[in-house]
N, C-alpha and C positions, 0 to 999 in steps of 0.2 A: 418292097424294100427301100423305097425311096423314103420313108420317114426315114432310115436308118442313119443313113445318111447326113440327114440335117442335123442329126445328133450326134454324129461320130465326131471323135477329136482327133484334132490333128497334133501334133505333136511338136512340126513346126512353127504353128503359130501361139501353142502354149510358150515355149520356149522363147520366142522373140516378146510374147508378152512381157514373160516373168522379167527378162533381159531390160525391155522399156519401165517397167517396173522400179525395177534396181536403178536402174541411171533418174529415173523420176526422185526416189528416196533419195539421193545422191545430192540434186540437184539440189531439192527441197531443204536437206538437210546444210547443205553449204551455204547455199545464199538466203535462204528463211529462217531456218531454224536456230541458226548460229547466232544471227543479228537478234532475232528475239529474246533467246536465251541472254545476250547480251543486257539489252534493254532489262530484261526481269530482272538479271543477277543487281544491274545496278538499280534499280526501282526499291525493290529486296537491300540491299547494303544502305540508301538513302530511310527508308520506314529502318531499320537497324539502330542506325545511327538517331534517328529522330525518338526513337524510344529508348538508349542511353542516354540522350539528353536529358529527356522526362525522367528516367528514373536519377538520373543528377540532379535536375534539381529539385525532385522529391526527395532525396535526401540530404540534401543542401537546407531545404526548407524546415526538413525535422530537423537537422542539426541546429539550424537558426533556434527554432522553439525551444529545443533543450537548452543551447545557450541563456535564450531570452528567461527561460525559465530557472534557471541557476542566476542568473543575474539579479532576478526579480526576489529570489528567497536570500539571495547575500545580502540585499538590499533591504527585507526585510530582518534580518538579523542584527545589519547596521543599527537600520531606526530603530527595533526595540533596545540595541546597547546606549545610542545617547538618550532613550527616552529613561531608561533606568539609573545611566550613568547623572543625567539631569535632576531624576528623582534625589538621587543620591545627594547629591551637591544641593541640593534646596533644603531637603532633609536635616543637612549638615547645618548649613547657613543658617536655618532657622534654629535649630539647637543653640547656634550659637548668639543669636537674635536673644532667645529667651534666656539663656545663658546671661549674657550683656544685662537685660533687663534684670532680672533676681539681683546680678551683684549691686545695679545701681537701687536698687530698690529697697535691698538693706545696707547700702551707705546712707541712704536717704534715711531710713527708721534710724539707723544708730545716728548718725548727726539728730536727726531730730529730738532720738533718747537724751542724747548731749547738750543741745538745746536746754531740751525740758530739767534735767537734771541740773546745767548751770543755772537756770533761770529758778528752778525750787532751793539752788544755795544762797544767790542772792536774795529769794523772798527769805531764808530764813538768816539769813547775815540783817536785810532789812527788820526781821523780827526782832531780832536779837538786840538792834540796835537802836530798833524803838522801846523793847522792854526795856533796856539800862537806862534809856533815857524818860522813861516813863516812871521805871525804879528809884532813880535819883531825883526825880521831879518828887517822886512820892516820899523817899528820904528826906527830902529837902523840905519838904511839908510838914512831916511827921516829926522830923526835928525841932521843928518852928514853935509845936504845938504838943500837948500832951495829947493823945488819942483817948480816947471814950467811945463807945459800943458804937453810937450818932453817927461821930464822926469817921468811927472805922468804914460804915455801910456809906457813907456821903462819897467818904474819899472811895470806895471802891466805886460807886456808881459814875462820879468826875472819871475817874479812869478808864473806867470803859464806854462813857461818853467821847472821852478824846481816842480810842482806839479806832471807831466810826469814823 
């Protein structure tokens, strides 16, 4: 019965165990585990904070883009208004280019009709005033002289020799 022995439990040395035990947990948990805990908690709140940050300024960064990107289409909207507003005005201008041109271009034909038309009254005032004076030369002729067939065709041919 001597193994039994080596096996038996004692009851007060479980109890002073379990006792050293408890004051062990105790110990550990007051000056170890406290401080650790400590240390995590703030390790934990510092990674916390460091990933509010990133997601700040991930959304700081979209917000940028969306800005950048509404900036970019008002900007585009601009330019296509003064590219049309510019069409416009050219548009205009030129209309009014060709416009200017047509009116001078028929003051130009009608002075020039005016022209032409003074310049054909005095060629026919010039005619007019060479035939009276060609008519009277030829009066004055015909008066001088009695006419015959001859002389009719002589004096017509003298006449339209001096009209050359």
């Amino acid at each position: 019965m001597q193994n039994l022995s080596v096996i038996s439990v004692n009851i007060w040395n479980v109890l002073i165990s379990l006792v050293n035990l408890l004051i062990l947990t105790w110990i550990v948990k007051k000056f170890l585990f406290k401080p650790v805990m400590k240390i995590i908690n703030t390790r934990r709140e510092a990674i916390d904070a460091d990933y509010a940050q990133a997601k700040a300024a991930r959304e700081q960064a979209e917000e940028n883009r969306l800005n950048y990107e509404a900036a970019m289409s008002a900007a585009r909207q601009t330019s296509d208004q003064i590219i049309a507003e510019a069409t416009r005005t050219a548009e205009y201008r030129s209309n009014e280019i060709v416009a200017a041109a047509r009116d001078k271009a028929t003051d130009i034909r009608r002075q020039a009709e005016a022209d032409a038309e003074l310049e054909r009254k005095k060629a026919e005032d010039d005619m007019k005033h060479e035939i009276a004076d060609v008519s009277a030369r030829l009066t004055g002729k015909l008066l001088e002289r009695e006419i015959n067939e001859e002389d009719h065709r002589a004096l017509i041919d003298s006449f339209l020799n001096d009209l050359d």
